[in-house]
C-alpha positions in Angstrom: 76.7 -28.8 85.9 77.0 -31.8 84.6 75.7 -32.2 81.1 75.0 -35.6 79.2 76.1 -33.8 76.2 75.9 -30.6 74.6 78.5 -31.7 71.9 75.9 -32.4 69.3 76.8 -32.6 65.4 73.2 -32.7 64.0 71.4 -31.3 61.0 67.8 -31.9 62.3 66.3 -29.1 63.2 65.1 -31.2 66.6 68.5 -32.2 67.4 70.8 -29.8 66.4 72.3 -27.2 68.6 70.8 -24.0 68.4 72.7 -20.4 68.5 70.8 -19.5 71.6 71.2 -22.7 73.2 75.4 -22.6 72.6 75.0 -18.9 74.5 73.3 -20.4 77.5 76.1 -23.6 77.7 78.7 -21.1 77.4 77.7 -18.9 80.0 75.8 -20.9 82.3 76.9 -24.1 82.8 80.0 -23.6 84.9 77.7 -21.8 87.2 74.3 -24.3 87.7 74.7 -27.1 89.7 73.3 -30.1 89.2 72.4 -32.1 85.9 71.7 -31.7 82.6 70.5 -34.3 80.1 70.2 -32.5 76.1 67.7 -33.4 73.5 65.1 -35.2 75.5 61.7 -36.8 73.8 59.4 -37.1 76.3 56.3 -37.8 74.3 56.0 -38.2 71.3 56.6 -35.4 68.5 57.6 -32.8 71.0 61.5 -32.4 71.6 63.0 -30.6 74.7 66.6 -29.4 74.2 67.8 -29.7 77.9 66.1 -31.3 80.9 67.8 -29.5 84.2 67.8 -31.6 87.5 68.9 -30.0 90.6 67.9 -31.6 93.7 65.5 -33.7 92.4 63.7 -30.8 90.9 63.3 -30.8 87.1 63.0 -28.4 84.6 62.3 -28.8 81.1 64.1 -26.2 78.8 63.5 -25.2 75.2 65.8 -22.8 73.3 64.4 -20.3 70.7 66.1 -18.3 68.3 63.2 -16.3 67.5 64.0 -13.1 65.4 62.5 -9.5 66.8 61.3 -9.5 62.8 59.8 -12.8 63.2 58.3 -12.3 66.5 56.7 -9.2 65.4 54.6 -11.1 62.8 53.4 -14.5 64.3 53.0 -13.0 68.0 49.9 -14.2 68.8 50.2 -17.6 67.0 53.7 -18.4 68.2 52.7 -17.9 71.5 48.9 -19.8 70.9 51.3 -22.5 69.9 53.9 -22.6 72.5 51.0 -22.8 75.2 49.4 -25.4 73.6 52.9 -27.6 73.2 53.1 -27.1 77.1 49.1 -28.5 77.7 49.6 -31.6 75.3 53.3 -32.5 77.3 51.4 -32.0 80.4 48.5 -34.4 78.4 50.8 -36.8 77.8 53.0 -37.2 80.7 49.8 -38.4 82.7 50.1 -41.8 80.9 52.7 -42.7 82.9 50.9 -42.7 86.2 54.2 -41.3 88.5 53.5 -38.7 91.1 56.2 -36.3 89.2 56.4 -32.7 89.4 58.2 -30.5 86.8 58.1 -27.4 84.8 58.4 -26.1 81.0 60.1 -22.9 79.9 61.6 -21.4 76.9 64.4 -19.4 77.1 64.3 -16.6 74.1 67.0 -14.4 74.4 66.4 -12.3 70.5 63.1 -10.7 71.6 61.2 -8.8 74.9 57.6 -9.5 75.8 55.7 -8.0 77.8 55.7 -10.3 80.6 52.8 -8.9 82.1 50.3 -10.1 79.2 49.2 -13.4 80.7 50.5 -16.1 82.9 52.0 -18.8 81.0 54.6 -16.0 79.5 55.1 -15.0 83.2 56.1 -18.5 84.5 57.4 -20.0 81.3 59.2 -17.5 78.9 62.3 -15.7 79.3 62.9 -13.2 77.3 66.1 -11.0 76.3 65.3 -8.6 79.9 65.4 -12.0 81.9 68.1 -13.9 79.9 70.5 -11.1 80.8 69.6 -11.0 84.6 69.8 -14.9 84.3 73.6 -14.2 83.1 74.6 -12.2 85.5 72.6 -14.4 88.3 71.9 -17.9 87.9 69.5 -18.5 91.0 66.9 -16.7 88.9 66.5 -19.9 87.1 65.4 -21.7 90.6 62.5 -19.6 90.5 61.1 -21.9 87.6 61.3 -25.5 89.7 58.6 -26.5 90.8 59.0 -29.1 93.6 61.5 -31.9 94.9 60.6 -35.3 93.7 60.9 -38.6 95.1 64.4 -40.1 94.3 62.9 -43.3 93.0 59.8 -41.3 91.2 62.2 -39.3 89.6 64.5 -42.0 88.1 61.7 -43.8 87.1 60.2 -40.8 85.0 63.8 -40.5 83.3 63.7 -44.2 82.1 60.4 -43.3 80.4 61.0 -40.1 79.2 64.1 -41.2 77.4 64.8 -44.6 77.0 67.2 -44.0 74.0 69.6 -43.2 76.7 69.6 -46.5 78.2 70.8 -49.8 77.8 68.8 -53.2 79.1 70.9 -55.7 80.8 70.2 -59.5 82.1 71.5 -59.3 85.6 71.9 -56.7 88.5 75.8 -56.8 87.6 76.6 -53.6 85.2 79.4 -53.6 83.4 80.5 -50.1 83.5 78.6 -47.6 85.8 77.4 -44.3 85.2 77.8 -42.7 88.8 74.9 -39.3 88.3 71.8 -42.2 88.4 71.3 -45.2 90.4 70.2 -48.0 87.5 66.6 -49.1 87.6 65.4 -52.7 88.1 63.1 -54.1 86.9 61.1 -57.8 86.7 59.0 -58.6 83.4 57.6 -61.8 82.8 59.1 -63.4 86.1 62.8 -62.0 84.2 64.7 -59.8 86.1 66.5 -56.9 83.8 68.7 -53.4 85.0 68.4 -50.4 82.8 72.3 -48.6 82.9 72.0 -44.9 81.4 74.5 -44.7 78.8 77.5 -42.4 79.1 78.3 -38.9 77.7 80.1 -40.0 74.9 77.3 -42.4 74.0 74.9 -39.9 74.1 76.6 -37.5 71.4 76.7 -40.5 69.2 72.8 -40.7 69.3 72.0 -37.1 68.9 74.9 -36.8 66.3 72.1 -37.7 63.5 72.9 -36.3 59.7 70.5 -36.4 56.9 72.0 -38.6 54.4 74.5 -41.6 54.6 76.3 -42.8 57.7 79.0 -45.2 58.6 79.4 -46.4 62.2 82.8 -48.4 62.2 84.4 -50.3 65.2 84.6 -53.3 66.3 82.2 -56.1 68.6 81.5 -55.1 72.3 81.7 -51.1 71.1 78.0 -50.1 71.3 77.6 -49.5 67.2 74.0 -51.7 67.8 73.2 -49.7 71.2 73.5 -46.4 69.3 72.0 -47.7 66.0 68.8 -49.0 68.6 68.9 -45.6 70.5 69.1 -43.7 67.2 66.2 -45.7 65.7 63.6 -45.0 69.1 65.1 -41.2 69.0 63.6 -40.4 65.2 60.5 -42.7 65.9 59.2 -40.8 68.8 60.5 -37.4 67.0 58.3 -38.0 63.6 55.4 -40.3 64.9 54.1 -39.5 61.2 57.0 -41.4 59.4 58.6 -44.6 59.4 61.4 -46.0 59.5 63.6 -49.7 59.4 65.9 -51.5 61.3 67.0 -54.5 59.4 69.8 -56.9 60.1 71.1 -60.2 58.3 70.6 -63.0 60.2 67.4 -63.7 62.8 69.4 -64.2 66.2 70.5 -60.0 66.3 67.2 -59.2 64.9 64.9 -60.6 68.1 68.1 -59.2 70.4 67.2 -55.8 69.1 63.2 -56.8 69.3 63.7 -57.8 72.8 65.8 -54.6 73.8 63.4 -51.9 72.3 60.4 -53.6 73.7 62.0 -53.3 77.3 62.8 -49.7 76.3 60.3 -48.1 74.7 57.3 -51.1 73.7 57.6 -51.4 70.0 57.1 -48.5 68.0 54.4 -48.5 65.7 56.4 -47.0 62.8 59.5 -48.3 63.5 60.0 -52.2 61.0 62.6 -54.5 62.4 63.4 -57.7 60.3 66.0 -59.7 59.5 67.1 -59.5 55.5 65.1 -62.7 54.5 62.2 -62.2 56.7 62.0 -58.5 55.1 61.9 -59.9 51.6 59.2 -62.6 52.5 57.2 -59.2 53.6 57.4 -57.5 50.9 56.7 -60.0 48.9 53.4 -60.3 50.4 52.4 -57.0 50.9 53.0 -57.0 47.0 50.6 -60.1 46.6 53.4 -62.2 45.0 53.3 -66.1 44.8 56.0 -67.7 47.2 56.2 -71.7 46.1 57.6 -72.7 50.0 58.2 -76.1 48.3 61.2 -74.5 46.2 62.4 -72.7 49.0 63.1 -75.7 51.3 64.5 -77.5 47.4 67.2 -74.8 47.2 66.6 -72.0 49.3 69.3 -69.6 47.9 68.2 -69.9 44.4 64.1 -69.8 44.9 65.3 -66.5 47.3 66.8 -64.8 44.5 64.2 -65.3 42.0 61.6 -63.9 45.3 64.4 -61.1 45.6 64.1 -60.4 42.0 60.5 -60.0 41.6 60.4 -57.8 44.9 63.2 -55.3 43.3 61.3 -55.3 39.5 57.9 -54.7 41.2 58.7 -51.6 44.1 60.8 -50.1 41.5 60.7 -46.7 42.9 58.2 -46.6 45.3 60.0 -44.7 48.6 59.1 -46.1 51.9 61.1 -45.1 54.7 62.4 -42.0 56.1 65.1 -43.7 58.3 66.4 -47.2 57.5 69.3 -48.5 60.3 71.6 -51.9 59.2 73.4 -53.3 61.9 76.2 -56.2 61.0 76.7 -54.9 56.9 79.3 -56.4 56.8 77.0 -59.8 56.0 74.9 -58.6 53.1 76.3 -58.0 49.9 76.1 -54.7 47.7 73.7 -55.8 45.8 71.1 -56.2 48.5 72.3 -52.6 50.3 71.6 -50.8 47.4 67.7 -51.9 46.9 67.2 -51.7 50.9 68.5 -48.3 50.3 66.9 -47.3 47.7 63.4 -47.6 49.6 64.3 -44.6 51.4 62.9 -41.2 51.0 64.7 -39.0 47.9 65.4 -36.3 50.2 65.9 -35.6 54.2 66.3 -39.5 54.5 68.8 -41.1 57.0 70.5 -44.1 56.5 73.0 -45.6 58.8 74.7 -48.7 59.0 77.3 -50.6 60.9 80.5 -51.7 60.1 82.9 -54.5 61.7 84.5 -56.2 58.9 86.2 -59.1 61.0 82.7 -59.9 61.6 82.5 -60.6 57.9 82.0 -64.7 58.5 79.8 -65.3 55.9 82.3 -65.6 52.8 81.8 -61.8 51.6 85.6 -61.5 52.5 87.0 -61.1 48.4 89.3 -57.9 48.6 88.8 -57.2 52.3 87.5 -53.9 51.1 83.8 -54.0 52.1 81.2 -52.8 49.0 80.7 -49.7 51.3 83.2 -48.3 50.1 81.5 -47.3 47.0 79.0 -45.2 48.8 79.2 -42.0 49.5 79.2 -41.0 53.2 78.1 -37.5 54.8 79.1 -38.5 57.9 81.8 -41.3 59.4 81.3 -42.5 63.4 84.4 -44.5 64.6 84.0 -46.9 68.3 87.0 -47.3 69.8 86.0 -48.2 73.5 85.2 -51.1 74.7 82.2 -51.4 77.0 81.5 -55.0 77.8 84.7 -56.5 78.2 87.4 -56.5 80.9 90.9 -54.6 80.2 92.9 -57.9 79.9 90.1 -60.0 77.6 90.3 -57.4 75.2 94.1 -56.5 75.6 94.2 -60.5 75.0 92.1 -59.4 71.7 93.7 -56.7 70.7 97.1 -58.9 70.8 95.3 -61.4 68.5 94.1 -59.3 65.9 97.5 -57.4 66.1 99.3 -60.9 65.5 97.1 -61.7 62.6 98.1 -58.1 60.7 102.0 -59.4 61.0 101.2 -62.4 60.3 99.2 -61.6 56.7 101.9 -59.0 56.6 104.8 -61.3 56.9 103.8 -63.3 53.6 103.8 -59.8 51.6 100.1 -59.4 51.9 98.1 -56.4 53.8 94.9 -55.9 55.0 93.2 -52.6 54.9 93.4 -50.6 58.2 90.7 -50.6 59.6 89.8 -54.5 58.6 91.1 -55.8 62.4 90.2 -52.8 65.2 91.3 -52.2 68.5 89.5 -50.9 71.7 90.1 -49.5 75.0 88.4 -51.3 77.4 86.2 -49.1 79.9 85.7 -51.8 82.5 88.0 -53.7 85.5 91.4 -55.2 85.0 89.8 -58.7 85.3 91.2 -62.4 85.3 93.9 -64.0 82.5 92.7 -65.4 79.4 93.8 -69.2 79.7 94.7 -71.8 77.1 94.7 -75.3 78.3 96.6 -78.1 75.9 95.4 -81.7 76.2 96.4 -84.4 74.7 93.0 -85.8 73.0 89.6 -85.5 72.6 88.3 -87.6 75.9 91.0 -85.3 77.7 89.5 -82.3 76.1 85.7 -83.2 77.4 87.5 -84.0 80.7 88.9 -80.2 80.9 85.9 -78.2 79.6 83.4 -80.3 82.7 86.2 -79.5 85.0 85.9 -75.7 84.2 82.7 -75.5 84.4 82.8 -76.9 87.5 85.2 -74.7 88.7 84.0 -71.8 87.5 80.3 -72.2 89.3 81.8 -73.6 92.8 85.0 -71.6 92.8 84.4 -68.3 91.0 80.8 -67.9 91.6 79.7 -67.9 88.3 76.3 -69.5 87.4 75.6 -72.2 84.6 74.1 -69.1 82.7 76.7 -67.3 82.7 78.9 -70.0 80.8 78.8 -70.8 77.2 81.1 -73.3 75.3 82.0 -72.3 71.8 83.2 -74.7 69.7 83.2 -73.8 65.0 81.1 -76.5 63.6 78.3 -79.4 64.9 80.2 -81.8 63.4 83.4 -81.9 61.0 83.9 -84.6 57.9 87.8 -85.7 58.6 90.5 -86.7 56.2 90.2 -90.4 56.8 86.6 -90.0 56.0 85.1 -90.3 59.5 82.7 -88.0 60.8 82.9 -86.8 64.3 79.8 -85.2 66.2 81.2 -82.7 68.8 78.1 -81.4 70.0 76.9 -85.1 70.2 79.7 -85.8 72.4 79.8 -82.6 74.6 76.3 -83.2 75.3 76.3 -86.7 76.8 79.5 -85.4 79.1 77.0 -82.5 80.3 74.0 -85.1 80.9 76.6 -87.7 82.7 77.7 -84.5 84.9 74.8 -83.2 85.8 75.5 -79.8 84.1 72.2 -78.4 82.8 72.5 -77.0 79.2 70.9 -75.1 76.3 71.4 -74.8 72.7 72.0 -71.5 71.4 69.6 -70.9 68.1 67.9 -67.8 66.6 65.4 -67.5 68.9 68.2 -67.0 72.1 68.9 -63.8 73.0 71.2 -61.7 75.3 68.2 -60.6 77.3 66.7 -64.9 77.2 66.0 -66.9 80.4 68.8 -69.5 79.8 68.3 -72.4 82.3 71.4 -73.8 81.7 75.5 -73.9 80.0 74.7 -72.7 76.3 76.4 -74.8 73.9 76.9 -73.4 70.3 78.5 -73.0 66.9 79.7 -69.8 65.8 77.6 -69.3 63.6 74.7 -69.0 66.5 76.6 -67.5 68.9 77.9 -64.1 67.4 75.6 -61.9 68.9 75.6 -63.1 71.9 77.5 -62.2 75.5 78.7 -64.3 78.3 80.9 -63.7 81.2 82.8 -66.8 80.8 83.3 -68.4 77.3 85.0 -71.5 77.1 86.5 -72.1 73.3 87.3 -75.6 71.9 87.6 -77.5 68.9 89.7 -74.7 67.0 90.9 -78.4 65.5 87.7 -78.5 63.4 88.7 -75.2 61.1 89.9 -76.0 57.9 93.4 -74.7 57.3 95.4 -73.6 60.1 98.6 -72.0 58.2 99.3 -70.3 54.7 102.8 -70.3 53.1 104.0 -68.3 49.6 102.2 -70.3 47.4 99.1 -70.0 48.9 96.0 -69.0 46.8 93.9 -66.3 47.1 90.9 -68.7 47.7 93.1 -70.2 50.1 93.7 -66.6 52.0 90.3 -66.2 51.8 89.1 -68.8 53.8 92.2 -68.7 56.4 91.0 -64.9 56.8 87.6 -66.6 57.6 88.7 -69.0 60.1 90.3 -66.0 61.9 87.2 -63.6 61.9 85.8 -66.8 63.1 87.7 -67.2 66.5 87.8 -63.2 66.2 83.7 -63.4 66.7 83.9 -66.1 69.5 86.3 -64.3 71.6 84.2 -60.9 71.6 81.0 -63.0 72.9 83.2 -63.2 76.8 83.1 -60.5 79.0 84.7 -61.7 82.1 86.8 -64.8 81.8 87.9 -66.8 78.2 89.4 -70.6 78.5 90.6 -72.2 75.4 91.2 -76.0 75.1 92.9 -77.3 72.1 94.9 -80.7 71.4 96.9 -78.9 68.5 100.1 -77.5 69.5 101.7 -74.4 68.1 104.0 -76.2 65.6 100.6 -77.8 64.4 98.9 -74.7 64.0 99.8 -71.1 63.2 96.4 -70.0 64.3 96.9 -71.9 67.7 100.5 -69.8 67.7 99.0 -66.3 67.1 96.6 -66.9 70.2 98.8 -68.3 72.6 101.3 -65.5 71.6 98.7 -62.8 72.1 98.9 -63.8 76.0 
């Protein structure tokens, strides 16, 4: 059998993996055929360790380790209980309005029944008698299914039943495919999407969950936000009761994760997602505090503070949340961890947040160390794989953030470790990466139509699959002058008859774009394309260091780099780069071309 996965490192009595349960992997699973999925929530507050499919047939399996001792005592009330967890699933299952058939048992090998007392232990408890014939014959457990279900019907009632183990995509294109289930699509709001089921090792990540503090650490395109999402609906649907935040820093990641768990799983009631201003400006209100909106737009980052403050002196220690999930930490300073964390519950509480520090494009860069570092961990998740991108776009990455280690190296400074990460690329072999020098900027605009062009009536691609990257809308030169990029990329779009969007918070990956985005960074970081076209690297201030350079000075090179670092991640299929500097004008335009 094929199992989507029993290697589970949890502390949660729901999750973890139960003594009886590692007896039946151990000595079963080589010998059932068909598929297992573990640690299934298919309505809310109940928790199935395993769910069985074997020719469309499904069975629901719970593992017990019941003591003889214990079973002697609560007999009647165990089993009053048991029954009555089996009516409400059947209750609930009827919401979802699929012809499905499927069946409940409990496997508990520690104590004998007397199967002949009623029914419902007849057909849905095995005991340590049938446990042992189920040992020594597994076509005893076929006895328990219940009927063959429509193909369709039944991958249908999988999306529902766990939709932490999926992953909502744009088009009808995956980019890696998990072959056990067909991928479901899917129109809403005259926008087509495709559900892809996530893959083994993806699923041990979710169920993985530890009380207490957890870092996830790896870098963009390495599904640290698809697990931090899955984890999030997982403990939502397990305690309805409680609730539980998912904050992020800026408002662009926070309606991609709004838009993803709505396609999932609706929104959860007590799940809170918010971006790390918008959260503030909530609290503040739920605390009745006076916000003077004339300040804010006066100086926003000081009237912030002083709403910050006020927030911090008035919850004091008032506990909130059971779960709180930060994706992108790298963005907010310690100061602001510490209070988000310290809304949490005092004990049983999980916190996790995500780590990518050449995402770190904000100016938090200082000792390149991270502020997490003074917090105590229980548990450390590393990404290494790549899922979005094709093997020679991040081979082409991997080269660049290589170069950039020798490079700080080479002027007798280091980075920490783990400050530029590499992955391993799950998907195709895919095309070059391309650099493309011109001579000026009418040649540039020139080049970037003609790509375009090229791409859409050579390579198939569609204007929404294209975005053009470029650091800043405009950029004050030496001379004085100020030069308006996006002005003039625009008019060459309009005179070509390319349609076009601008990318701002409210785009998302899963967003209807009608057109070529055209972006900043700065709103672009979150976002994936299959062909990114990168200009302007011109417009970054400071393109080499030497010996005397100062640490403010390494500082804001470091920035420039985690700035092309976080453009480059946002292709999936194809990356062009047009540049009028040379590489004796620019050390940054030498690390690239030499990480070809």
């Amino acid at each position: 059998m094929k199992i989507y996965s029993k290697n589970i490192h949890s502390n949660l009595d729901s999750l973890r993996i139960k003594d009886s349960e590692m007896h039946f992997y151990e000595n079963c699973i080589d010998s059932l055929s068909g598929i297992g999925i573990t640690k299934i929530v298919p309505v809310n507050g109940i928790n199935i360790d395993l769910m069985y499919i074997k020719n469309n047939n499904i069975l629901f399996i719970k593992f017990m380790d019941t003591t003889e001792e214990i079973y002697s005592i609560l007999e009647d009330e165990l089993l009053e209980v048991m029954e009555e967890e089996y009516c409400t699933l059947k209750e609930n299952l009827k919401i979802y309005n699929l012809d499905i058939t499927y069946n409940l048992i409990y496997i508990m090998p520690y104590i004998e029944i007397d199967i002949e007392k009623n029914d419902f232990i007849n057909n849905h408890i095995i005991d340590n008698n049938k446990y042992n014939q189920l040992i020594n014959d597994i076509s005893i457990l076929d006895k328990y299914l219940m009927g063959k279900n429509d193909d369709v019907i039944l991958n249908l009632f999988r999306f529902y039943i766990s939709p932490e183990y999926h992953v909502i995509k744009k088009d009808n294109k995956e980019n890696t495919k998990n072959k056990s289930f067909k991928n479901i699509l899917f129109s809403k709001d005259e926008y087509k999407y495709n559900s892809l089921f996530l893959s083994p090792s993806q699923i041990e990540k979710i169920n993985s969950i530890k009380y207490g503090n957890t870092l996830f650490i790896g870098p963009n395109g390495s599904s640290k936000t698809t697990i931090l999402i899955s984890r999030a609906i997982k403990l939502a649907k397990l305690y309805p009761k409680e609730r539980f935040l998912f904050i992020t820093y800026n408002k662009q990641l926070m309606n991609d994760i709004k838009n993803q768990i709505s396609l999932l799983y609706k929104l959860p009631e007590n799940l809170d997602i918010y971006n790390y201003h918008g959260f503030i400006f909530k609290l503040a209100k739920d605390l009745n505090l006076v916000i003077d909106y004339n300040k804010l737009k006066l100086d926003f980052s000081k009237y912030f503070r002083n709403v910050f403050l006020q927030v911090k002196n008035t919850l004091k220690e008032k506990k909130i949340y059971k779960g709180i999930f930060i994706d992108g930490s790298e963005n907010f300073n310690e100061e602001e961890i510490n209070f988000i964390q310290g809304i949490l519950f005092k004990s049983k509480n999980i916190f996790n947040i995500s780590v990518d520090k050449s995402g770190d494009i904000q100016n938090n860069i200082k000792s390149f160390k991270g502020f997490w570092k003074n917090i105590t961990f229980d548990d450390v998740v590393n990404f290494e794989y790549n899922y979005k991108q094709t093997k020679k776009i991040s081979s082409f990455v991997n080269n660049f953030r290589s170069n950039i280690n020798k490079y700080i190296e080479s002027l007798d400074n280091n980075l920490p470790n783990d400050y530029y990460l590499n992955t391993k690329s799950l998907r195709c072999e895919g095309e070059d990466v391309e650099i493309i020098f011109v001579e000026d900027i009418e040649e540039k605009i020139k080049s970037i139509i003609w790509e375009i062009q090229y791409l859409v009536k050579q390579k198939g691609f569609n204007y929404s699959d294209i975005v053009i990257v470029y650091p800043y809308n405009k950029r004050k030169l030496k001379n004085g002058n100020m030069i308006y990029f996006q002005y003039i990329l625009r008019k060459a779009l309009e005179e070509s008859d390319i349609p076009y969007v601008y990318s701002n918070d409210e785009l998302t990956n899963l967003s209807n774009k009608n057109g070529v985005t055209i972006s900043n960074i700065y709103s672009i970081n979150n976002l994936e394309y299959k062909a990114l076209i990168l200009c302007q690297i011109e417009m970054l201030y400071g393109h080499y260091l030497n010996d005397s350079s100062s640490n403010n000075e390494i500082n804001n090179f470091i920035k420039n780099l985690n700035m092309i670092c976080t453009a480059l991640t946002c292709a999936l299929d194809k990356i062009i780069i047009v540049t009028t500097f040379k590489e004796e004008n620019s050390d940054i335009i030498k690390m690239i071309a030499n990480s070809l």
